[in-house]
PDB file with SEQRES, HELIX, SHEET and CRYST1 records, atoms N, CA, C and O in Angstrom:
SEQRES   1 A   54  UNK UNK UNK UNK UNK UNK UNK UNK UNK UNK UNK UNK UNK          
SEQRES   2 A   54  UNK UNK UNK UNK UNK UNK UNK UNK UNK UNK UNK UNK UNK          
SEQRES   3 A   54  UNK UNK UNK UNK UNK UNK UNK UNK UNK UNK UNK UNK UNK          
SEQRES   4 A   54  UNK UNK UNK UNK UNK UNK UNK UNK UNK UNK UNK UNK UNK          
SEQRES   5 A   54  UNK UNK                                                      
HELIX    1 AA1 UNK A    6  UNK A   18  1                                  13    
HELIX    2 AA2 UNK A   29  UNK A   35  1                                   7    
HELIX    3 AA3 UNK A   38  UNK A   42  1                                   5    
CRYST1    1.000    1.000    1.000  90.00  90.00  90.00 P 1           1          
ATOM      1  N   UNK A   1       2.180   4.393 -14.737  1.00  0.00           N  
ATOM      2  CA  UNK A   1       2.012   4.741 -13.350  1.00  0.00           C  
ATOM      3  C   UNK A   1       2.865   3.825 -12.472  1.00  0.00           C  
ATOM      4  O   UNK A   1       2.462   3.436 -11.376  1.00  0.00           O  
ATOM      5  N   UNK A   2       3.908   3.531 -12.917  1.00  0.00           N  
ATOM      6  CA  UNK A   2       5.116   2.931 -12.537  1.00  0.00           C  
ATOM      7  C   UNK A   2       6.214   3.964 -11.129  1.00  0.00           C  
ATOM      8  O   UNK A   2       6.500   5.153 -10.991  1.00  0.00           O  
ATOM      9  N   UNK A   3       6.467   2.907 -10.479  1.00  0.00           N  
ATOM     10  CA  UNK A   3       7.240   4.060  -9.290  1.00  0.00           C  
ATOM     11  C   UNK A   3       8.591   4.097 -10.349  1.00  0.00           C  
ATOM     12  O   UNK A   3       9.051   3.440 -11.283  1.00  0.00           O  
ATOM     13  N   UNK A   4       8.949   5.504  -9.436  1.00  0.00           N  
ATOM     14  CA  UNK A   4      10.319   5.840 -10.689  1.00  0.00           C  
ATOM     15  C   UNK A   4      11.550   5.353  -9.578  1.00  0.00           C  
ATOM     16  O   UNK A   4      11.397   4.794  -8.492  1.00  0.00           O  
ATOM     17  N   UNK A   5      12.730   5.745 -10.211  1.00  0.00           N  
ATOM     18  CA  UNK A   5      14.050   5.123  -9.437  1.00  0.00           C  
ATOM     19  C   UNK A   5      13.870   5.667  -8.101  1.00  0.00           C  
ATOM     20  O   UNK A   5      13.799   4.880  -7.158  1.00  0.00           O  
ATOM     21  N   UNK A   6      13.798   6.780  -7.930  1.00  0.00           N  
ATOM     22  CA  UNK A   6      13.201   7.711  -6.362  1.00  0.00           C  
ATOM     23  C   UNK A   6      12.648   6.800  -5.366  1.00  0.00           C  
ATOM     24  O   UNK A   6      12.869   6.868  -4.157  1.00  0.00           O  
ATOM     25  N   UNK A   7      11.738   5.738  -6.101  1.00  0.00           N  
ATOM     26  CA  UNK A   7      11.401   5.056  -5.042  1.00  0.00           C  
ATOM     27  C   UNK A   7      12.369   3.849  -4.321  1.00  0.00           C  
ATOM     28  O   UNK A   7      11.942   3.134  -3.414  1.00  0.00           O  
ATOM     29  N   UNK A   8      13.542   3.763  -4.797  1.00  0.00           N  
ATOM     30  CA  UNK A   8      14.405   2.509  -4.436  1.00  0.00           C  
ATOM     31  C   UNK A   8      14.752   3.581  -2.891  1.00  0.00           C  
ATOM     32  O   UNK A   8      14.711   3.174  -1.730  1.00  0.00           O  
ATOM     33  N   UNK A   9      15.071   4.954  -3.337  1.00  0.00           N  
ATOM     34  CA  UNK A   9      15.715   5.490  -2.465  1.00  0.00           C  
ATOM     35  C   UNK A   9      15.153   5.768  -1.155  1.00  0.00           C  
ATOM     36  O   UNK A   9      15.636   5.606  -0.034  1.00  0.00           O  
ATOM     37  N   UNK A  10      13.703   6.354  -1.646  1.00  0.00           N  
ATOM     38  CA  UNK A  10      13.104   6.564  -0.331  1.00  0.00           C  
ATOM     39  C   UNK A  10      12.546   5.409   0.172  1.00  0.00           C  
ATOM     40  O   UNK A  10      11.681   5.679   1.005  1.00  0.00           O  
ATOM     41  N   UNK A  11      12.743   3.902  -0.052  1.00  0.00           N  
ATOM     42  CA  UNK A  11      12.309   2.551   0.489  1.00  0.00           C  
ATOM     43  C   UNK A  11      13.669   2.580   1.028  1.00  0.00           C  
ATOM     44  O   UNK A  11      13.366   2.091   2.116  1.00  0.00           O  
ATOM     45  N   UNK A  12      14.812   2.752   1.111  1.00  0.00           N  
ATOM     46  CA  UNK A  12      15.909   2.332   2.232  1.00  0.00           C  
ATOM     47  C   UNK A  12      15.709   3.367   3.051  1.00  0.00           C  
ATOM     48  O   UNK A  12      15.452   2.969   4.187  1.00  0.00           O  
ATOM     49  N   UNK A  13      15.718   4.381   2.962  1.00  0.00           N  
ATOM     50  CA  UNK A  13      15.576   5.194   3.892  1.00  0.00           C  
ATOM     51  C   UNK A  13      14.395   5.237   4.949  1.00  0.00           C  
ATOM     52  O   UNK A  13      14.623   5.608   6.101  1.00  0.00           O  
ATOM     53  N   UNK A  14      13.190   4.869   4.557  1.00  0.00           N  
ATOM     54  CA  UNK A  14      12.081   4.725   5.108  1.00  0.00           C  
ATOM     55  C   UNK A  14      12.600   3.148   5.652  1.00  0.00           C  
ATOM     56  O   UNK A  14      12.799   3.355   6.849  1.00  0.00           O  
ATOM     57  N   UNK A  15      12.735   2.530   5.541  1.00  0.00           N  
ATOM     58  CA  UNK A  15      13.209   0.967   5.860  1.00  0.00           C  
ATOM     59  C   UNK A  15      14.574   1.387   6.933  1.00  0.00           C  
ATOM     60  O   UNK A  15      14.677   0.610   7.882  1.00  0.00           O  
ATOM     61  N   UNK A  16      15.461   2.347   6.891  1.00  0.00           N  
ATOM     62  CA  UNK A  16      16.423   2.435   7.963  1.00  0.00           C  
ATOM     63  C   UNK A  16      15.706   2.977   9.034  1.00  0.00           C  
ATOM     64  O   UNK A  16      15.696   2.243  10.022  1.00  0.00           O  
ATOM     65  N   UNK A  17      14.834   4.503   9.194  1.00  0.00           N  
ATOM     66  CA  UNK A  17      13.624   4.895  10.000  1.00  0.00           C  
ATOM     67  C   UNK A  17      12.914   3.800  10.582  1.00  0.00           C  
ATOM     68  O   UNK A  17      13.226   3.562  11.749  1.00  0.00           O  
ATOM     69  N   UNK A  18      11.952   3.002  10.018  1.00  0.00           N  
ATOM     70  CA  UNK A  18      11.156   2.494  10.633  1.00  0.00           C  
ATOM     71  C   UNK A  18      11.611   0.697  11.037  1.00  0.00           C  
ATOM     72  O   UNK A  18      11.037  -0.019  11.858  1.00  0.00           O  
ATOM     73  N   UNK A  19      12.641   0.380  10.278  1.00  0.00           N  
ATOM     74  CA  UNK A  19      12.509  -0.960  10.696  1.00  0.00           C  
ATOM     75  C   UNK A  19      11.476  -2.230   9.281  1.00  0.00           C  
ATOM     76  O   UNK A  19      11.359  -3.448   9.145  1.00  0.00           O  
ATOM     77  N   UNK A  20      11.043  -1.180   8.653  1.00  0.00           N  
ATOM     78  CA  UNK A  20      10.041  -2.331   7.808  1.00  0.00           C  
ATOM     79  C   UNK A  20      10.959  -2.220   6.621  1.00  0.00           C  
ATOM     80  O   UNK A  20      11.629  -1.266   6.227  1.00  0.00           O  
ATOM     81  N   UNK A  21      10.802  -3.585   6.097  1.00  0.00           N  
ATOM     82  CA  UNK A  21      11.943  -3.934   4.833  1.00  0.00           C  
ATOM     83  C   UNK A  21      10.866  -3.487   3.894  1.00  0.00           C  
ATOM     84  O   UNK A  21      11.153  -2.491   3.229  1.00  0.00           O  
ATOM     85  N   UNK A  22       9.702  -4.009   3.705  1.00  0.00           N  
ATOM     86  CA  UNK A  22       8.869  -3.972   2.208  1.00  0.00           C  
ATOM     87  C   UNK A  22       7.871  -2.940   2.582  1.00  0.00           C  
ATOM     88  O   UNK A  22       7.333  -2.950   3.689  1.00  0.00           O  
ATOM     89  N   UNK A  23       7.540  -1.780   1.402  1.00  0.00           N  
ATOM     90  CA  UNK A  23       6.581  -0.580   1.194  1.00  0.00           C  
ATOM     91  C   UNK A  23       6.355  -1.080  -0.123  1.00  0.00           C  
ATOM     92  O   UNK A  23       7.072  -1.721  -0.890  1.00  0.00           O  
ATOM     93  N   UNK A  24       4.844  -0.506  -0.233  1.00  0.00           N  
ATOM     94  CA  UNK A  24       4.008  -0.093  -1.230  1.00  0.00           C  
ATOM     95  C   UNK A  24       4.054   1.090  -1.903  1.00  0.00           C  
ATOM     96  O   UNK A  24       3.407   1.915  -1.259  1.00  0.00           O  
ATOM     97  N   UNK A  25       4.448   1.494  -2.753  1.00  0.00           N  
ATOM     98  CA  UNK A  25       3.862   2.870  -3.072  1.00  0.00           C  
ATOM     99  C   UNK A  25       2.538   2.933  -4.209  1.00  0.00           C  
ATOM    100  O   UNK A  25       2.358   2.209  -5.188  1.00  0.00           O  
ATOM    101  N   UNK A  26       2.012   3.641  -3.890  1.00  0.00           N  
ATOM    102  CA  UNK A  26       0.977   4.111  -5.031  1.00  0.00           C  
ATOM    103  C   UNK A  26       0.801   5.630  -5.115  1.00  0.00           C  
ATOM    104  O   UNK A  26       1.000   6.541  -4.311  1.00  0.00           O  
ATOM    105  N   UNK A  27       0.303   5.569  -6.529  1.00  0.00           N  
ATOM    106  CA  UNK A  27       0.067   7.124  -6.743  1.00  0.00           C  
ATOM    107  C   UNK A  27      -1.318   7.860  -7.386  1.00  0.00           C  
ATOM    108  O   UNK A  27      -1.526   9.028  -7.716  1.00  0.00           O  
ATOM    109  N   UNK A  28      -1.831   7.132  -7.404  1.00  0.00           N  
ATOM    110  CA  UNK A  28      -3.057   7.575  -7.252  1.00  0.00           C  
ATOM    111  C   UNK A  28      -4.080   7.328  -6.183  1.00  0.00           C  
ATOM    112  O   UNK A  28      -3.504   6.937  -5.167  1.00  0.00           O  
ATOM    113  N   UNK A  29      -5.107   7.392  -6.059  1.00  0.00           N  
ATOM    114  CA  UNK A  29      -6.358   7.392  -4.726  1.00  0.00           C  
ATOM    115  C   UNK A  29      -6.503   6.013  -5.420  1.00  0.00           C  
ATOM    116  O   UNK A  29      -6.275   4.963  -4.819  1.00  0.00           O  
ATOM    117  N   UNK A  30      -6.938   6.075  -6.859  1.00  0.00           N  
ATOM    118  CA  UNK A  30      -7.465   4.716  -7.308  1.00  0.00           C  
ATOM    119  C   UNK A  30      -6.450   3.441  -6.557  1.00  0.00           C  
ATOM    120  O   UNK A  30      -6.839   2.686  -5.666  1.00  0.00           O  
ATOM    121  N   UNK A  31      -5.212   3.447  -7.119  1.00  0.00           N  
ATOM    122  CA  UNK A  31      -4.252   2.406  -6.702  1.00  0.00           C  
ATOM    123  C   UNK A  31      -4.523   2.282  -5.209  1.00  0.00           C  
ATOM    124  O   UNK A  31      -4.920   1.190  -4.804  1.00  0.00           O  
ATOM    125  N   UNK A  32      -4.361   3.237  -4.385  1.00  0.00           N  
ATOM    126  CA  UNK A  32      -4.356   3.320  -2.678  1.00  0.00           C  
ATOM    127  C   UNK A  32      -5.893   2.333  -2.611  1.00  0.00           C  
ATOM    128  O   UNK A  32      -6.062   1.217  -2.118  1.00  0.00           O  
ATOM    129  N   UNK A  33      -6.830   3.206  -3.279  1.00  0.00           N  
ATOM    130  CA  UNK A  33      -8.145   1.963  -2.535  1.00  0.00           C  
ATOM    131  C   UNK A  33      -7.886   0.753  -2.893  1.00  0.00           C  
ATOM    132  O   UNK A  33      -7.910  -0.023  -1.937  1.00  0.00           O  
ATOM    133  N   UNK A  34      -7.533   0.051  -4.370  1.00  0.00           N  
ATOM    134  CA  UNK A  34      -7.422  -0.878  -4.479  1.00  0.00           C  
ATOM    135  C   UNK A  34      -6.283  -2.087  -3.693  1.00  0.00           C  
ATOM    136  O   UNK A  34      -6.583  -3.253  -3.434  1.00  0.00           O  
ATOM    137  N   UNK A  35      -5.498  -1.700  -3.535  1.00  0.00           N  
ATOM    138  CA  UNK A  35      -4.749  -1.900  -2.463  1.00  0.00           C  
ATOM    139  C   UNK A  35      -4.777  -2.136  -0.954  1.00  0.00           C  
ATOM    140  O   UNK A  35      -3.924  -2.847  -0.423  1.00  0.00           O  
ATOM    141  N   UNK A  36      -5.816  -1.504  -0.216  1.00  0.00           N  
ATOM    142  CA  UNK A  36      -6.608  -1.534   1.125  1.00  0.00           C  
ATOM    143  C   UNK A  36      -7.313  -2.619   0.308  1.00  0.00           C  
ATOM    144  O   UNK A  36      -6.462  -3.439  -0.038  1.00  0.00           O  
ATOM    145  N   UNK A  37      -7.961  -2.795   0.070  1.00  0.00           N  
ATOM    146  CA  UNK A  37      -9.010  -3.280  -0.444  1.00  0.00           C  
ATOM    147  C   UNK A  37      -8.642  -4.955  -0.786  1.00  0.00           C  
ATOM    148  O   UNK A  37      -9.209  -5.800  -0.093  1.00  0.00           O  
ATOM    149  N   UNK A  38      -7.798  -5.349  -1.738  1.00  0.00           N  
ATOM    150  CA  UNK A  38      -7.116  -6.446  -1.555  1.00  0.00           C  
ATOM    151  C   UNK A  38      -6.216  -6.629   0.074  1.00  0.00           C  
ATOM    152  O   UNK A  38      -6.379  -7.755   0.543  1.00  0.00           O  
ATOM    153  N   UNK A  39      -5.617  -5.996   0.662  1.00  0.00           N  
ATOM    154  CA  UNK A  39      -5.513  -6.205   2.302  1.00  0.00           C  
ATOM    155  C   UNK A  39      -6.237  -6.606   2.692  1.00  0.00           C  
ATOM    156  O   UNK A  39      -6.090  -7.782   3.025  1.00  0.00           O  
ATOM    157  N   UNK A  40      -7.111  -6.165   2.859  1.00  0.00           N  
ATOM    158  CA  UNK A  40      -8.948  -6.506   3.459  1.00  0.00           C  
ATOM    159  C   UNK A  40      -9.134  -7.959   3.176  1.00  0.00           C  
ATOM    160  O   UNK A  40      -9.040  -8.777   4.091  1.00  0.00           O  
ATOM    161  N   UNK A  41      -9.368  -8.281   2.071  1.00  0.00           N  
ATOM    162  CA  UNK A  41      -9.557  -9.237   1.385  1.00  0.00           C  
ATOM    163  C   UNK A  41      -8.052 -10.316   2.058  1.00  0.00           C  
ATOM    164  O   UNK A  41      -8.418 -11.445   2.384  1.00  0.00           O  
ATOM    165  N   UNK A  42      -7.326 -10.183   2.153  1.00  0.00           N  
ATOM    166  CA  UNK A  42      -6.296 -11.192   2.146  1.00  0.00           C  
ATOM    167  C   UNK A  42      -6.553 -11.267   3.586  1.00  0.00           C  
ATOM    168  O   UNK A  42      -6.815 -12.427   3.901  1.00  0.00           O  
ATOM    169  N   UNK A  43      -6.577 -10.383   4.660  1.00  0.00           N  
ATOM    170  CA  UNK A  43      -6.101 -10.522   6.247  1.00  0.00           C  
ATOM    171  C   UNK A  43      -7.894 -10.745   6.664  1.00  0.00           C  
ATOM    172  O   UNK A  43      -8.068 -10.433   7.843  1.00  0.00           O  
ATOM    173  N   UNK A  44      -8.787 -11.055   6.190  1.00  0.00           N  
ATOM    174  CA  UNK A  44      -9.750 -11.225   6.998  1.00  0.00           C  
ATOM    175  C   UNK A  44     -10.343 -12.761   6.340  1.00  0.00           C  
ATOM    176  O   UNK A  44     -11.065 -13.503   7.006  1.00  0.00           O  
ATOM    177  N   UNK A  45      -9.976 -13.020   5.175  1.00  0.00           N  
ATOM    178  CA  UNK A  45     -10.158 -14.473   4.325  1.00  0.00           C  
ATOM    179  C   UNK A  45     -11.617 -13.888   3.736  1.00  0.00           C  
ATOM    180  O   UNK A  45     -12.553 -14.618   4.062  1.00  0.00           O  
ATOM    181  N   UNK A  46     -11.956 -12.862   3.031  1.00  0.00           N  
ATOM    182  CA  UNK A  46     -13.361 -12.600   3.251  1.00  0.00           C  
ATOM    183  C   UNK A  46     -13.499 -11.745   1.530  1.00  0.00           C  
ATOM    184  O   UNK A  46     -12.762 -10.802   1.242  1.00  0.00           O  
ATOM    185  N   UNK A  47     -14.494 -12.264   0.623  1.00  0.00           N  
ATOM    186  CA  UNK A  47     -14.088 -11.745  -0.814  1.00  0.00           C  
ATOM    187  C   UNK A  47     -15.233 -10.444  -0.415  1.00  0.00           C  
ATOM    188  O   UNK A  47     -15.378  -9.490  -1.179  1.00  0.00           O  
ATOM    189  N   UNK A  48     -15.876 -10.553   0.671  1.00  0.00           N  
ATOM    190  CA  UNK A  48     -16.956  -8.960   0.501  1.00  0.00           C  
ATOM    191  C   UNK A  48     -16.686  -8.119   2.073  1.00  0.00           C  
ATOM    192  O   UNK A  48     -16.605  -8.590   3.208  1.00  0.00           O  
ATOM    193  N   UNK A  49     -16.619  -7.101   1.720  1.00  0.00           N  
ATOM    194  CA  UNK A  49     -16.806  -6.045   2.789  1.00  0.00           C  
ATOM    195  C   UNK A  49     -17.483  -4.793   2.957  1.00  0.00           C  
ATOM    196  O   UNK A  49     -17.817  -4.155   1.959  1.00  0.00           O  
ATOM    197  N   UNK A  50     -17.745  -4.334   4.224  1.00  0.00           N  
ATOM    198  CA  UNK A  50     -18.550  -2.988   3.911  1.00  0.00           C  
ATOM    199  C   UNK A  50     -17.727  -1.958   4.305  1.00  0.00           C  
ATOM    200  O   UNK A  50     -16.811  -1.920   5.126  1.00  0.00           O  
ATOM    201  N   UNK A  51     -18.436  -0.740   3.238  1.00  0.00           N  
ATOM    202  CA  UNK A  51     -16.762   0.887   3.321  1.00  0.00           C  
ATOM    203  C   UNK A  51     -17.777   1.641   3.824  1.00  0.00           C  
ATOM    204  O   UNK A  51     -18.895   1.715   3.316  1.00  0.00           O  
ATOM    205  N   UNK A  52     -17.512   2.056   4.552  1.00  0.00           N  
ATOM    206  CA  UNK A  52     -18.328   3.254   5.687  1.00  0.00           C  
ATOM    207  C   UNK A  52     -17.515   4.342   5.267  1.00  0.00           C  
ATOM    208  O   UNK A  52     -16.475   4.529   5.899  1.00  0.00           O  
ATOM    209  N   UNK A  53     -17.852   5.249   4.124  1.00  0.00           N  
ATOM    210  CA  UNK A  53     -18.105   6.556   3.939  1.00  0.00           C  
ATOM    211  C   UNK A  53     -18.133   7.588   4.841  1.00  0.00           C  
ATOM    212  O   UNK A  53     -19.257   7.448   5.323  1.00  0.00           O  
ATOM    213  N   UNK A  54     -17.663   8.482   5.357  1.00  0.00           N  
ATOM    214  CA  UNK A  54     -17.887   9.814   6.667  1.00  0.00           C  
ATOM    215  C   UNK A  54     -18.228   9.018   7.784  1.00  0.00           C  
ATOM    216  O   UNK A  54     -18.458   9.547   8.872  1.00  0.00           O  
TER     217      UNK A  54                                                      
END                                                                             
């Protein structure tokens, strides 16, 4: 579940658009939560949080 070469391409291009040098990609839901999820964890200094569902 590795990004394929595709992703070099659409990171410059998305990086000429927006201005941001570094993207994430993920490809599954799993990877995406885990990912928020360590964010969370890094930008608030905080190892627990609560996920409000709907």
């Amino acid at each position: 579940m590795l990004p394929t070469a595709d992703a070099i391409i659409v990171s410059a291009e998305l990086a000429r658009r927006f201005g941001l040098l570094l993207w994430q990609f993920t490809v599954s839901a799993t990877d995406a939560n885990r990912h928020v999820i360590r964010y969370a964890r890094m930008i608030t200094g905080r190892s627990k949080f609560i996920v409000i569902d709907r």
